[in-house]
VEXMI-139774 format. One line per field, with one value per residue: residue number from 1; residue in three letters; x, y, z of N, C-alpha, C in turn. Coordinates in nm, 2 decimals, decimal comma, m for minus. Layout:
REM VEXMI-139774
i	c(NUM;...)
aa	c(ALA;...)
nu	c(X;...)
nv	c(Y;...)
nw	c(Z;...)
cau	c(X;...)
cav	c(Y;...)
caw	c(Z;...)
cu	c(X;...)
cv	c(Y;...)
cw	c(Z;...)
//
This chain:
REM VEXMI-139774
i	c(1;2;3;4;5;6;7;8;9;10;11;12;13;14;15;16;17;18;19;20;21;22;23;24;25;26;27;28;29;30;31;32;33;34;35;36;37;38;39;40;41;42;43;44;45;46;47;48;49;50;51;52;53;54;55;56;57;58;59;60;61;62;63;64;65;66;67;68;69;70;71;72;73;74;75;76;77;78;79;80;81;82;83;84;85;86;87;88;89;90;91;92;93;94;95;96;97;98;99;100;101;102;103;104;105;106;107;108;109;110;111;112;113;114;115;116;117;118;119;120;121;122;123;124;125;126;127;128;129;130;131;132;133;134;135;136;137;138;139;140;141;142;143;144;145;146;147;148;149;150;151;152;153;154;155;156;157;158;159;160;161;162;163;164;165;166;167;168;169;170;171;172;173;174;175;176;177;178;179;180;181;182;183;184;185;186;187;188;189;190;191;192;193;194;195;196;197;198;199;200;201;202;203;204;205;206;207;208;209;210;211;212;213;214;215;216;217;218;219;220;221;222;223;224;225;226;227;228;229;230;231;232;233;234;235;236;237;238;239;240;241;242;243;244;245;246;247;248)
aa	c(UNK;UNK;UNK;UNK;UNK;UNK;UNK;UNK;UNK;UNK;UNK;UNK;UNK;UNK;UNK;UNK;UNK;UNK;UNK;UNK;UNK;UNK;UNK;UNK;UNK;UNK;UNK;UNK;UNK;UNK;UNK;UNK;UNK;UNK;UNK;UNK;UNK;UNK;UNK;UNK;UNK;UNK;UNK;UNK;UNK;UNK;UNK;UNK;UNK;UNK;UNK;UNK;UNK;UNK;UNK;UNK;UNK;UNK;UNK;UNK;UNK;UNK;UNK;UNK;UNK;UNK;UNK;UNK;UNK;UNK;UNK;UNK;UNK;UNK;UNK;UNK;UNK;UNK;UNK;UNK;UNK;UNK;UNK;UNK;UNK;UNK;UNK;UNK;UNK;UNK;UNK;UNK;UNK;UNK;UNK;UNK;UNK;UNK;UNK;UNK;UNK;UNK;UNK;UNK;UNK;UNK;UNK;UNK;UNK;UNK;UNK;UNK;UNK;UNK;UNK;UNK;UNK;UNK;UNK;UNK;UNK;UNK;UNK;UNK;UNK;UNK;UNK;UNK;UNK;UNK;UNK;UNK;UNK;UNK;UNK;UNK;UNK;UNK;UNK;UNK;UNK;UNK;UNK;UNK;UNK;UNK;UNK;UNK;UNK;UNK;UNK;UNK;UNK;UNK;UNK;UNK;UNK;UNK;UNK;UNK;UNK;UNK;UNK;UNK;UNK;UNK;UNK;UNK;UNK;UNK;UNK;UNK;UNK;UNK;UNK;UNK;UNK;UNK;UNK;UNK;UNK;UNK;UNK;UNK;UNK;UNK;UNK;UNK;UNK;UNK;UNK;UNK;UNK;UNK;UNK;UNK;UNK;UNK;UNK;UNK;UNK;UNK;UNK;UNK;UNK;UNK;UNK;UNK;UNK;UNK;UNK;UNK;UNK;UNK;UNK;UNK;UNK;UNK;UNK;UNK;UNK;UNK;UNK;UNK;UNK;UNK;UNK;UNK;UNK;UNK;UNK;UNK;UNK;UNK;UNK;UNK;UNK;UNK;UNK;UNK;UNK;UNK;UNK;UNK;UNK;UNK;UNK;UNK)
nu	c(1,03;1,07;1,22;1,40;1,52;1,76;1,79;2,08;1,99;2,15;2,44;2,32;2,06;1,89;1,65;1,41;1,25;1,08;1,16;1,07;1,24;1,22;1,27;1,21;0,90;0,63;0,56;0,45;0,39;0,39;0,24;0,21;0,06;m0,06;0,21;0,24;0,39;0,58;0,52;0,29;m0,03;m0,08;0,18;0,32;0,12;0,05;0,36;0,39;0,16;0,31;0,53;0,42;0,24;0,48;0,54;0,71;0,81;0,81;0,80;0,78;0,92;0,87;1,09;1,10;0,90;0,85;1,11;1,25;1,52;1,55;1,35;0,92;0,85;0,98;0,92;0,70;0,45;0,59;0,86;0,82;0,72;0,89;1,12;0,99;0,95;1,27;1,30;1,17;1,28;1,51;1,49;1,28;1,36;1,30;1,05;0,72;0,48;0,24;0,06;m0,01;m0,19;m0,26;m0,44;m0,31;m0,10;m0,22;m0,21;0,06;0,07;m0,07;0,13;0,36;0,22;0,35;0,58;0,63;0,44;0,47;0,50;0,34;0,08;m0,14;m0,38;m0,41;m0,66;m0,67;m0,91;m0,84;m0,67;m0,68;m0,51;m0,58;m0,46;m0,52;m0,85;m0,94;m0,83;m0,68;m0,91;m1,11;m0,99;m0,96;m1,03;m0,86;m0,69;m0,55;m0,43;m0,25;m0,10;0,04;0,20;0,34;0,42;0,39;0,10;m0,01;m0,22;m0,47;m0,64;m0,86;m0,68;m0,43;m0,18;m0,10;0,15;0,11;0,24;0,32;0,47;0,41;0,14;0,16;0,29;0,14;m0,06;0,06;0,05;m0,15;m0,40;m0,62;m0,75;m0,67;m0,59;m0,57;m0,45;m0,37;m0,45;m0,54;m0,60;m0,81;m0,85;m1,05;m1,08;m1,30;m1,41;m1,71;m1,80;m1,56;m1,42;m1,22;m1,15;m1,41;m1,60;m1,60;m1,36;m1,22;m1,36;m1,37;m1,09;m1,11;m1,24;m1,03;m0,90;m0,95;m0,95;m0,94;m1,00;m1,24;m1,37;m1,49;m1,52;m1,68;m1,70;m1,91;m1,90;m1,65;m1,37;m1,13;m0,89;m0,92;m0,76;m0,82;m0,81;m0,98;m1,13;m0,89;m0,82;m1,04;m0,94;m0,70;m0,84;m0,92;m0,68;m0,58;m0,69;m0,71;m0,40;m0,45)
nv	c(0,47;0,43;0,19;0,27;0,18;0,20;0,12;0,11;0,15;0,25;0,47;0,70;0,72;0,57;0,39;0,43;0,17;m0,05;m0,29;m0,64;m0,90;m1,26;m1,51;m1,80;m1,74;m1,66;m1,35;m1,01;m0,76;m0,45;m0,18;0,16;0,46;0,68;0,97;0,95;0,82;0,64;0,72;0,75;0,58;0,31;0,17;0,12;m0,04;m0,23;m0,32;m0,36;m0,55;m0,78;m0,83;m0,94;m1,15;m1,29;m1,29;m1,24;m0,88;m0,63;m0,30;m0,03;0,26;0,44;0,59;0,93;0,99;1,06;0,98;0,89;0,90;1,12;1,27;1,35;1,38;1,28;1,01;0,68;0,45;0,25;0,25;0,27;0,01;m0,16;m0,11;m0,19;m0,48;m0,54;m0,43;m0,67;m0,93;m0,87;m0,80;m1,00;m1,23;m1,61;m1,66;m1,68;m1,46;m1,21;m0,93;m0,63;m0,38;0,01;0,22;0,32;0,15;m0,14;m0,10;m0,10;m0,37;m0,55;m0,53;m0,70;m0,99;m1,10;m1,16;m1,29;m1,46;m1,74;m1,74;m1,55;m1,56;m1,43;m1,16;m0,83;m0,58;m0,17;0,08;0,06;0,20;0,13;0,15;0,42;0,70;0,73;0,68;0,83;1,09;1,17;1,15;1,32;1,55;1,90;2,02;2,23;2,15;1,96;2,02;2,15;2,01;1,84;2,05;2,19;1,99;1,93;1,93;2,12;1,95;2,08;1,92;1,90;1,97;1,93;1,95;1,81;1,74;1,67;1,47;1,42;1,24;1,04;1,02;0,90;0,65;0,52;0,43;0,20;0,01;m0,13;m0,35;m0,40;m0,53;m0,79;m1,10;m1,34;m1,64;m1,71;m1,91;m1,79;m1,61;m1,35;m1,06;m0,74;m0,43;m0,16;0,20;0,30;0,56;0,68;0,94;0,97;0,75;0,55;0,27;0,08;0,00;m0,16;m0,39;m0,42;m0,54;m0,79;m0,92;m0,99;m1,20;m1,53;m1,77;m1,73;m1,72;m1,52;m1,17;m0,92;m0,61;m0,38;m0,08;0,09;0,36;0,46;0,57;0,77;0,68;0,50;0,51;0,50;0,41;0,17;0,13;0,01;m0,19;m0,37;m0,41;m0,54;m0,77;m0,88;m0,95;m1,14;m1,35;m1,37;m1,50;m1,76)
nw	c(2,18;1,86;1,67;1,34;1,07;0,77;0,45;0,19;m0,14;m0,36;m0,34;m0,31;m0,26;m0,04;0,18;0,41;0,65;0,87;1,10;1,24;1,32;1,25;1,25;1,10;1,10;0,95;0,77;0,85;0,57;0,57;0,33;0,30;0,23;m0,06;m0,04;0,22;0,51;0,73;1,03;1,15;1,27;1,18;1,07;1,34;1,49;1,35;1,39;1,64;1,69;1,56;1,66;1,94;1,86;1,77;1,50;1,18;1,08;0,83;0,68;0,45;0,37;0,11;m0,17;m0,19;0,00;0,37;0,60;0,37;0,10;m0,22;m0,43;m0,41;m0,65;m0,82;m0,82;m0,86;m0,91;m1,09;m0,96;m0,68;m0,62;m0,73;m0,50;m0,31;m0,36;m0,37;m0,07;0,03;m0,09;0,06;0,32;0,40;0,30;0,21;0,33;0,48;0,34;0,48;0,26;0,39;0,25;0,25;0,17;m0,16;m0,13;m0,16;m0,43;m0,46;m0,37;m0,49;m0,74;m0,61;m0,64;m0,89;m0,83;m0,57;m0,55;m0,42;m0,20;m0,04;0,15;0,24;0,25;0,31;0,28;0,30;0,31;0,01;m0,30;m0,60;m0,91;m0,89;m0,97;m1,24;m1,25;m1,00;m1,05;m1,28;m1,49;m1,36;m1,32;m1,48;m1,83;m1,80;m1,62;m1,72;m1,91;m1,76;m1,68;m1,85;m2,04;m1,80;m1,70;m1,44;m1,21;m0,90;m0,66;m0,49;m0,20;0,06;0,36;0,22;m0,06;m0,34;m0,55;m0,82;m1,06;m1,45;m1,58;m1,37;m1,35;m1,64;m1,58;m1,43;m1,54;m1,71;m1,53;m1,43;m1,29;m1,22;m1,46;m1,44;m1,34;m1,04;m0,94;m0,71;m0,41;m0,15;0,17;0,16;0,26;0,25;0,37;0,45;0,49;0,49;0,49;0,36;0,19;0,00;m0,18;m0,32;m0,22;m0,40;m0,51;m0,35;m0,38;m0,69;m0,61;m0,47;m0,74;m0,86;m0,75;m0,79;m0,65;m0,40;m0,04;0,01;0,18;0,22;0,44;0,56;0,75;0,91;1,01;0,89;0,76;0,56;0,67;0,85;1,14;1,39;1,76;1,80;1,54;1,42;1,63;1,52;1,24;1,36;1,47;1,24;1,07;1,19;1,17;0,93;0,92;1,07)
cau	c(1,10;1,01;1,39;1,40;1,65;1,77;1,80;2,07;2,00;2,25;2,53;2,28;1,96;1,81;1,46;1,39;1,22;1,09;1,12;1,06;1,32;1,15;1,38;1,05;0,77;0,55;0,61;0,35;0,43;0,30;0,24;0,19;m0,04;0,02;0,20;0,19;0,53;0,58;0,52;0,19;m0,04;m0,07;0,25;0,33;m0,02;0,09;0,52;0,38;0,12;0,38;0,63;0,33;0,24;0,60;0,55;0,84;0,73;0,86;0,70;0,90;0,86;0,91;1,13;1,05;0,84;0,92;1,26;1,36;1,61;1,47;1,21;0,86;0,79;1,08;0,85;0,61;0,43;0,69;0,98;0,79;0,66;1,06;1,19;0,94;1,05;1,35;1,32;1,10;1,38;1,65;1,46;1,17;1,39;1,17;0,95;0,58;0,38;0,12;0,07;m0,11;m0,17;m0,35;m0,48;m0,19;m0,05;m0,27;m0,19;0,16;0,07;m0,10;0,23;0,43;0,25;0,43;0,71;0,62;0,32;0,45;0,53;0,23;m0,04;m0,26;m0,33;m0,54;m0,66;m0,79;m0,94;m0,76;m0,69;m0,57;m0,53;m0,67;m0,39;m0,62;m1,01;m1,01;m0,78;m0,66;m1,01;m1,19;m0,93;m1,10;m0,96;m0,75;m0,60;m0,53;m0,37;m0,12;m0,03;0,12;0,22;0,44;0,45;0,35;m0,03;m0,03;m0,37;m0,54;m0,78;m0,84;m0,52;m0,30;m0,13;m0,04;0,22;0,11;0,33;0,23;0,51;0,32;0,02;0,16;0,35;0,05;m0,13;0,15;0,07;m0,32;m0,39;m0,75;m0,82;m0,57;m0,64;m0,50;m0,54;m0,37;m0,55;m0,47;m0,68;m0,82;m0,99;m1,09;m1,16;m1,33;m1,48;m1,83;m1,77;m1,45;m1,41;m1,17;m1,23;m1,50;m1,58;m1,59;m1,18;m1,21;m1,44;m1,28;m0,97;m1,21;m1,29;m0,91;m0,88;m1,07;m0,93;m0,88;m1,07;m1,23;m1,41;m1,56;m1,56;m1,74;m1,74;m2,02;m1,90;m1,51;m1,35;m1,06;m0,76;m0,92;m0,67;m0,83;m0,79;m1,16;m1,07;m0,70;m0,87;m1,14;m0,83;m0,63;m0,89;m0,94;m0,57;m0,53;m0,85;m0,59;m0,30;m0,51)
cav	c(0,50;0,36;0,20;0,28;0,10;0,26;0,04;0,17;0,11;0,30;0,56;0,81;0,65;0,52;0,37;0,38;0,08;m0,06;m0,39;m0,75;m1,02;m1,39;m1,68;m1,90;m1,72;m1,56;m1,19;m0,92;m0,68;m0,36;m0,10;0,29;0,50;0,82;1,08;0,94;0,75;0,50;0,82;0,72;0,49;0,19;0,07;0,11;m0,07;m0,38;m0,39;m0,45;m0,64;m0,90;m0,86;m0,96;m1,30;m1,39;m1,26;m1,13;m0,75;m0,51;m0,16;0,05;0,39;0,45;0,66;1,06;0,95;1,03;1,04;0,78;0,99;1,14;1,38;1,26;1,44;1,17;0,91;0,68;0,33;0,11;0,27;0,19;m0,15;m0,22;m0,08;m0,29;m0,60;m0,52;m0,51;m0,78;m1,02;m0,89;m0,87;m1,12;m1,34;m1,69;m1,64;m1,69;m1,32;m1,17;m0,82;m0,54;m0,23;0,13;0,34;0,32;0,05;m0,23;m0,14;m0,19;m0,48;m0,64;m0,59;m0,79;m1,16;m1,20;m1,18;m1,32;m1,59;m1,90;m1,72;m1,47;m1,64;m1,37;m0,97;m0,70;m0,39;m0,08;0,18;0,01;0,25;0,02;0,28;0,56;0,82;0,75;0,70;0,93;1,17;1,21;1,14;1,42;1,66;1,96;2,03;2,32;2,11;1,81;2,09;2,26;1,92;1,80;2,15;2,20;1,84;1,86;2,01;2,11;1,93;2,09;1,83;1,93;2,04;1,91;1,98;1,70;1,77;1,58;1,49;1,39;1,10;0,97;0,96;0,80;0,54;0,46;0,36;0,10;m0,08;m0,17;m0,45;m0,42;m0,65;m0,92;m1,24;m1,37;m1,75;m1,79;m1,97;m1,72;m1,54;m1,18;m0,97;m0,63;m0,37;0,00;0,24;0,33;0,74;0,68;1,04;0,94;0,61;0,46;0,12;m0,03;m0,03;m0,28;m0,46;m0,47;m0,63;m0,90;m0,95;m1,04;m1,35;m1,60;m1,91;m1,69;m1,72;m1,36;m1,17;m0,73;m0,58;m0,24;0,00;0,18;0,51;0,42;0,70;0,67;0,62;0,40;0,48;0,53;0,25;0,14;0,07;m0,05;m0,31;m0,45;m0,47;m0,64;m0,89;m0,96;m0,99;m1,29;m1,43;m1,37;m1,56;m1,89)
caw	c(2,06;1,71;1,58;1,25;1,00;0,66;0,34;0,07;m0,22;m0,42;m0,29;m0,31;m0,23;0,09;0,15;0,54;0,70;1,03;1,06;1,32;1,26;1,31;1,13;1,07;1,12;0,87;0,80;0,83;0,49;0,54;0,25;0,31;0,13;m0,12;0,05;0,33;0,57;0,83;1,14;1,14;1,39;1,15;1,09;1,48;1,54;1,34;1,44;1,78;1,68;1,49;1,82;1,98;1,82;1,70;1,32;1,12;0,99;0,74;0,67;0,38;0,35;m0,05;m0,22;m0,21;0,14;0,49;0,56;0,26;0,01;m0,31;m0,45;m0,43;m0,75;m0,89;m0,77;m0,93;m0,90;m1,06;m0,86;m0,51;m0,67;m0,74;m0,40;m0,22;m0,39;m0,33;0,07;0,04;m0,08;0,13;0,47;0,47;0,19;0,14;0,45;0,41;0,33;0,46;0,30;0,46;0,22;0,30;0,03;m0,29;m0,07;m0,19;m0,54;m0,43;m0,29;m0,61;m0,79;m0,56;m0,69;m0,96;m0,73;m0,45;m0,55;m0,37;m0,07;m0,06;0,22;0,28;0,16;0,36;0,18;0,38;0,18;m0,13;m0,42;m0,73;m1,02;m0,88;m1,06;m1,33;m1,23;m0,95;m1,05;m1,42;m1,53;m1,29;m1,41;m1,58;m1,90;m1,78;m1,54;m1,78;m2,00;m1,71;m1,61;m1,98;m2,02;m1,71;m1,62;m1,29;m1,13;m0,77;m0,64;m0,38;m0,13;0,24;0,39;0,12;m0,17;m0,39;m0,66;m0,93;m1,24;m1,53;m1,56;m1,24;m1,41;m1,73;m1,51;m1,37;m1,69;m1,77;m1,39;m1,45;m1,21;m1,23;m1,53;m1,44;m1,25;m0,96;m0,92;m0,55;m0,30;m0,06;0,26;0,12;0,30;0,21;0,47;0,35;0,58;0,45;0,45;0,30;0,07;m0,07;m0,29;m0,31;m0,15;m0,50;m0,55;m0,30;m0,47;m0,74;m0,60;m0,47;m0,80;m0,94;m0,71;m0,90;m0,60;m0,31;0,05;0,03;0,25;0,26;0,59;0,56;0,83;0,87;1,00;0,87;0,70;0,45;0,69;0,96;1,17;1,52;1,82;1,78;1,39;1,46;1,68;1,40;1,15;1,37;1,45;1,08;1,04;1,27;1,10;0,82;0,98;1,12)
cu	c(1,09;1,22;1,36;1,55;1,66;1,85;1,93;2,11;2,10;2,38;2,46;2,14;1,91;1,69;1,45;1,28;1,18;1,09;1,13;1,13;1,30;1,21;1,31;0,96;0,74;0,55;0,49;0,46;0,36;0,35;0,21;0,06;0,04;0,06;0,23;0,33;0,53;0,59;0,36;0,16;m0,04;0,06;0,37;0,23;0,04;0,23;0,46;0,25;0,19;0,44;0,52;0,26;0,37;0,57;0,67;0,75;0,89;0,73;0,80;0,81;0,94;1,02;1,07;0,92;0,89;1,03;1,38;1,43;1,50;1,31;1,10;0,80;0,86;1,01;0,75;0,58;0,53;0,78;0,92;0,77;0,81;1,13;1,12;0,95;1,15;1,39;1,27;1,22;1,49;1,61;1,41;1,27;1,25;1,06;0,83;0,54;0,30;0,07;m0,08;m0,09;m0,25;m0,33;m0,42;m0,15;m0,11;m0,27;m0,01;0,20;0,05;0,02;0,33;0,37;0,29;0,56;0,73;0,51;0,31;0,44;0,38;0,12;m0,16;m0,23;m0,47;m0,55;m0,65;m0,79;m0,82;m0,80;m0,62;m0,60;m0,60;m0,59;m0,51;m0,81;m1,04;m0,88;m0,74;m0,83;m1,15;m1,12;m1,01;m0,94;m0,80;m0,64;m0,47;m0,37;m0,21;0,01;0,08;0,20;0,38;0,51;0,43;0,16;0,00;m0,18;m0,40;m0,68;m0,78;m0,79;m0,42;m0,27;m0,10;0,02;0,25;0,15;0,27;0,34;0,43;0,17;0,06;0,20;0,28;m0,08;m0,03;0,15;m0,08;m0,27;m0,53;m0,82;m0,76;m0,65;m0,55;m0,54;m0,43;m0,46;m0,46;m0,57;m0,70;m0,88;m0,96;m1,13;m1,19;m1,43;m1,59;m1,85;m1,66;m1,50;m1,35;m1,12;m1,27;m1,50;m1,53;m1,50;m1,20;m1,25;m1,37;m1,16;m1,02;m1,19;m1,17;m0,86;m0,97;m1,06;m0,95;m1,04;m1,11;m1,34;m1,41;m1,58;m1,58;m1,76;m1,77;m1,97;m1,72;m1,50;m1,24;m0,93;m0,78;m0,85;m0,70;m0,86;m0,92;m1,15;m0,95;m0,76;m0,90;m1,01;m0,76;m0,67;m0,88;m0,80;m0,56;m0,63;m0,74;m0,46;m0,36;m0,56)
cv	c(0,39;0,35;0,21;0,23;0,16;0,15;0,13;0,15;0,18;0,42;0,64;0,84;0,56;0,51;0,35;0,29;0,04;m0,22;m0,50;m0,85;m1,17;m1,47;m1,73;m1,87;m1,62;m1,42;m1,07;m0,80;m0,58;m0,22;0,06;0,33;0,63;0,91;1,03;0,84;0,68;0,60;0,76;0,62;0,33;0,12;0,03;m0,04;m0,26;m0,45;m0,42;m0,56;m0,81;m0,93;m0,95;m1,11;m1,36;m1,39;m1,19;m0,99;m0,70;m0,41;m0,08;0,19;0,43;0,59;0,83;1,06;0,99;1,10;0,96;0,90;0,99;1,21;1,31;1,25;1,32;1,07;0,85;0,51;0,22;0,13;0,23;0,08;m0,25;m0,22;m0,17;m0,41;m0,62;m0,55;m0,66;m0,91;m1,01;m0,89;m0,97;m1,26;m1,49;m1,73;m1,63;m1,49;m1,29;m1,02;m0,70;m0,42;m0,15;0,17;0,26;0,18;m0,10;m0,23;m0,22;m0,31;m0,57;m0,65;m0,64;m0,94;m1,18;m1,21;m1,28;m1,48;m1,69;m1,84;m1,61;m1,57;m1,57;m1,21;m0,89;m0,58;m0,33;0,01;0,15;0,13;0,18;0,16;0,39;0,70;0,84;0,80;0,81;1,04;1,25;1,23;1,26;1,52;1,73;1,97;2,12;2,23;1,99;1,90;2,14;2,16;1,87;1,94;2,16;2,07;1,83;1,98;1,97;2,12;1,96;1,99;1,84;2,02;2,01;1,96;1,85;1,77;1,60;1,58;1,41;1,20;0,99;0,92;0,85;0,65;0,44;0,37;0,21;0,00;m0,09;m0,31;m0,50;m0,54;m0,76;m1,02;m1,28;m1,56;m1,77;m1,78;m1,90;m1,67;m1,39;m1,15;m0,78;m0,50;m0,22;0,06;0,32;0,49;0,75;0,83;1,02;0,86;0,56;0,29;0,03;m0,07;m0,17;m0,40;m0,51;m0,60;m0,73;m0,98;m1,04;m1,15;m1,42;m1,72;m1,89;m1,70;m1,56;m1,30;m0,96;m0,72;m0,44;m0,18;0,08;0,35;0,55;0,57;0,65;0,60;0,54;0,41;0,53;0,40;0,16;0,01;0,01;m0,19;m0,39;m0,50;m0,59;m0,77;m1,00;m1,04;m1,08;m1,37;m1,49;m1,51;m1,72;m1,93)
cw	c(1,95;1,67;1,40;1,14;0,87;0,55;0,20;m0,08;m0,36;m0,30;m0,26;m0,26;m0,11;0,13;0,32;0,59;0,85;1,02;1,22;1,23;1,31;1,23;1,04;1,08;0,95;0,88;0,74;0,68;0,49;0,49;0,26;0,20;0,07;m0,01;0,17;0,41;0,70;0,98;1,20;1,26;1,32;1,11;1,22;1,52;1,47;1,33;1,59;1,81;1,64;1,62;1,89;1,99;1,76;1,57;1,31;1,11;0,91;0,70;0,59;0,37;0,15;m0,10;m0,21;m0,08;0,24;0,47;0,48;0,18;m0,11;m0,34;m0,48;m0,59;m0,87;m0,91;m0,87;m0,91;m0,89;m1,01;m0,76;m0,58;m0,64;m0,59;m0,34;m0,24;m0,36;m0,14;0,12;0,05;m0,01;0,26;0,51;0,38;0,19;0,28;0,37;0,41;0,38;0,42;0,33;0,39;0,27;0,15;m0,09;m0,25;m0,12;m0,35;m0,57;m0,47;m0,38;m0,69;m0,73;m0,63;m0,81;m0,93;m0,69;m0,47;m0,44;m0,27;m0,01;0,00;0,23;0,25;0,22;0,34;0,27;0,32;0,04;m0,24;m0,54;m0,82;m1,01;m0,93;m1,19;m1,30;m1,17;m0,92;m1,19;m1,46;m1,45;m1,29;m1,51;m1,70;m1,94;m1,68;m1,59;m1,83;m1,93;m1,69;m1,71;m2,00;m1,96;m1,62;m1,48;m1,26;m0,97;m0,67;m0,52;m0,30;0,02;0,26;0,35;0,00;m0,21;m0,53;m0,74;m1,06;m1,37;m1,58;m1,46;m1,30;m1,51;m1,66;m1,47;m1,43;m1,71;m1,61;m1,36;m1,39;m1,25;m1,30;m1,51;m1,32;m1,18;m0,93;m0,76;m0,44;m0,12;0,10;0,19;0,21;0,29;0,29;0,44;0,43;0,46;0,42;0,43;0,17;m0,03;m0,22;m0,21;m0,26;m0,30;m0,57;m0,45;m0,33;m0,61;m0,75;m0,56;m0,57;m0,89;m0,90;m0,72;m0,76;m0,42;m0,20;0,07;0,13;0,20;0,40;0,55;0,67;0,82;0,87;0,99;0,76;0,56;0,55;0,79;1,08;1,37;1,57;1,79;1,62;1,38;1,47;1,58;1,31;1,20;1,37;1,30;1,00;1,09;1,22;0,95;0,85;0,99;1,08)
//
């Protein structure tokens, strides 16, 4: 049984959480992806990895997520950006960082250093999407779609087996949280991990983020037949190696 702990942040508002409580140790931070909530095998995969080595963890599940309070349609970059600051200072408080995004998660993750900077040791993508509301989504919008979405304020995007109800606040929100061209000068551990048949995004978000730490110890791990969620033991494994590569 996965304990689960609830955060709340207003009377009416609640962000649910999983977390490892270590005094002094370094604290695994790990980020979700769109859509997507702390049920999952990855942030199972690295609370018993931290238990494991004696790392703090935290894992938030965002606003309009899971089983946090609020609609996800409410939702939008800088509200998770804010909420994860938020647990950040009140669970891990001035504990060193190391964070771990998925997908969205690593755009997250980039808006934590101006938070976090001093404390911030190390940051591992996996399939990283930094501004993908825009590139690979607003921008591959046909014109009828652009139109329903301003319109009625929200489009409901079909991919796979999903639906994604996409608002058009979400998109704008997501224009005002460009990471891409900014610079990062901490001397940190990066490493970058992107499965090579990733559908999803492209390897070259990853890349990217590479490219914004001008000081930082960086590193690409491409897996060859890696998909977008990584998320089988095989691939679990490789991460976690890389994370302790992270750590030491």
């Amino acid at each position: 049984m996965t304990n689960f702990n609830y955060f709340r942040i207003t009377k009416t508002r609640k962000i649910r959480y999983l977390k490892n409580l270590e005094k002094k140790a370094t604290y695994i931070v790990f980020l979700h992806g769109f859509m997507s909530d702390l049920e999952g095998k990855k942030p199972k995969t690295f609370l018993n990895f931290a238990k494991k080595n004696k790392l703090g963890f935290l894992a938030i599940e965002y606003s309009g997520h899971g089983k946090s309070s609020g609609r996800f349609t409410d939702g939008n970059i800088t509200k998770w950006s804010k909420e994860t600051s938020l647990l950040i200072k009140k669970i891990v408080k001035k504990n060193k960082i190391i964070l771990v995004g998925s997908s969205m998660g690593s755009w997250i993750s980039l808006n934590q250093f101006k938070h976090f900077k001093k404390q911030i040791k190390g940051f591992l993508g996996i399939g990283s999407a930094p501004e993908f509301l825009e590139h690979l989504m607003w921008k591959k919008f046909s014109k009828k779609m652009k139109l329903e979405t301003i319109k009625k304020g929200i489009y409901h995007l079909k991919h796979g087996d999903y639906i994604y109800p996409i608002t058009y606040q979400l998109i704008k929100d997501g224009r005002k949280n460009k990471v891409l061209s900014k610079k990062i000068k901490s001397k940190i551990n990066l490493t970058m991990i992107h499965g090579q048949k990733d559908e999803v995004v492209p390897v070259i978000y990853s890349k990217k983020i590479l490219k914004i730490f001008k000081m930082a110890k960086k590193k690409l791990v491409i897996i060859k037949k890696g998909d977008h969620s990584l998320s089988s033991p095989k691939w679990l494994n490789l991460i976690k190696k890389e994370l302790k590569l992270i750590i030491n």
